[in-house]
Every structure is written in C-alpha cells, then in structure tokens.
N, C-alpha and C positions, 0 to 999 in steps of 0.2 A: 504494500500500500504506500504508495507516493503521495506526499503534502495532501491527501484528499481526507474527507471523512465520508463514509456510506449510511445514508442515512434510512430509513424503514419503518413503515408503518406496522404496529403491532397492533393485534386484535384484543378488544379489550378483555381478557382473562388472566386471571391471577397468573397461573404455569407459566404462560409465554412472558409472563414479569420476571418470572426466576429463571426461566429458560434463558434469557437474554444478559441478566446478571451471574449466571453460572457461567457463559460463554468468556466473559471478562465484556461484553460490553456496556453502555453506559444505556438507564432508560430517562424517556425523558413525557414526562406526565404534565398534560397541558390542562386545566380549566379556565373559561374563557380566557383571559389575555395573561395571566401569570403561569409560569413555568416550573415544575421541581424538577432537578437533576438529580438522578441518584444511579450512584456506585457501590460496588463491592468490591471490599479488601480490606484483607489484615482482619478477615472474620469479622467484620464490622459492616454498616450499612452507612456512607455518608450521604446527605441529602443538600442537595443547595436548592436555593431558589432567587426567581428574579422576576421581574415584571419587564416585559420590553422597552425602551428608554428610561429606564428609572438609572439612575446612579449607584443604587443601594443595593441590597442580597443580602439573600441569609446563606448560614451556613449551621449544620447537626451534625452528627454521627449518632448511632446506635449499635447497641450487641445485637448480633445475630443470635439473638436466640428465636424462641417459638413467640413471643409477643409481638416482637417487631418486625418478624417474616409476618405472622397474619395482619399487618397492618400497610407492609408494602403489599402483598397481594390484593388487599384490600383497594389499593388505588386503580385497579380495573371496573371497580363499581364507580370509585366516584371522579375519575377521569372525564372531561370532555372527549379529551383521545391519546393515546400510548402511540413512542414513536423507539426503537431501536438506535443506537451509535455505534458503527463499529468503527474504530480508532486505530491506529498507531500509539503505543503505548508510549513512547518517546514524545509525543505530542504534548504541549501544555496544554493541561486539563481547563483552564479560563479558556484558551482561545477555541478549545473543542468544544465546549460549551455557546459559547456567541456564535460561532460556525452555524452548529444543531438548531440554537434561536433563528437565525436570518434564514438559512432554510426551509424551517419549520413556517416561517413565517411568510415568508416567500411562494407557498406552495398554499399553503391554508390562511390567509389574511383575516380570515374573522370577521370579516364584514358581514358576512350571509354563511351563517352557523351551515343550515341545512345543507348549502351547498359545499361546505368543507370537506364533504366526505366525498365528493364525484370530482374526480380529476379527469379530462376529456386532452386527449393527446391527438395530436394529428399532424400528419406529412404532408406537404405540398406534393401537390401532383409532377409529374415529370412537366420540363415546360414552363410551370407556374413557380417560378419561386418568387416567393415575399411576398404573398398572397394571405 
C-alpha cells in the first residue's frame, strides 16, 4: 500500500465491527455530522472523535474486556453508518484519520441523509467524454 488509504463501507453489525478491528484496521462510526475513530491495540480499545471543521477532538481508551466489546459492537445499532480503514501502519494515525473524514465526506455529504446510502457510478460513453 503506497501513500493511499482504502477506505469501505461496513454493514451495520456488530461482527463486521470486530471483524474489521481484528484485521488491524481502523473503524470509523459516523452519526449525523460527528465522527468516532476507533482502534485496537495493546488489548485496548482507543476511540477518538471529531466533528468536521471543528478545531477540537476527543480522545479514550478502554480495556478490552467483555463491557466494552458489547458497547463497540453496540455502535452498529446506533451508527448512522460504519465505514472500514485499511492503513499502512507506518502512517500517522491524525493524518489517516482526516484522510477517512474528507473521504467519508466526500462521498456521503449529509445533505440528503436518504440519499447517502445510493452511490450511482457511471462511465462516459466511448466518444462522449466530459459528458
């Protein structure tokens, strides 16, 4: 993986939270316009959060134990929507974070909730470019 981050929709269930945190990647849990980041390592849970243009963030950690697994898994219920990170771990974690953000945001603007979930892709015709 070169200077990229790959970024992925996850369906909202608990497993594919842990599935995605076992992998080593990062999950990133959106309701409406504020963001939690959360990582695994060092048997721990760390969780950040941010609101897009704000200045400010939070930052947690928790033990991995059975509390605070059913409470990340829990964020499949009350997520707007689950997105996958997968990283270069050499990567600074802030800039993989703003990365995930403007992507995220880029792709699903929030404007028309409803339509956040239908992403419509299309190729120009042979002939027709920048159509």
């Amino acid at each position: 993986m070169k200077n990229i981050i790959n970024l992925s929709v996850l369906p909202k269930e608990g497993d594919k939270i842990m599935q995605a945190l076992a992998a080593d990647n990062m999950v990133v849990a959106r309701s409406k316009n504020d963001f939690l980041y959360i990582l695994e390592f060092d048997d721990q849970f760390h969780l950040f959060s941010h609101s897009p243009d704000s200045p400010q963030g939070g930052q947690k950690r928790f033990s991995k134990d059975e509390k605070y697994t059913a409470i990340i898994r829990n964020l499949a219920k009350l997520a707007d929507s689950l997105f996958s990170v997968e990283f270069d771990k050499n990567f600074n974690i802030y800039g993989v974070m703003s990365s995930a953000e403007a992507g995220i945001v880029a792709m699903f603007p929030g404007n028309d909730r409803d339509a956040d979930g239908d992403i419509e892709f299309s190729c120009p015709q042979p002939g027709k470019a920048g159509q």
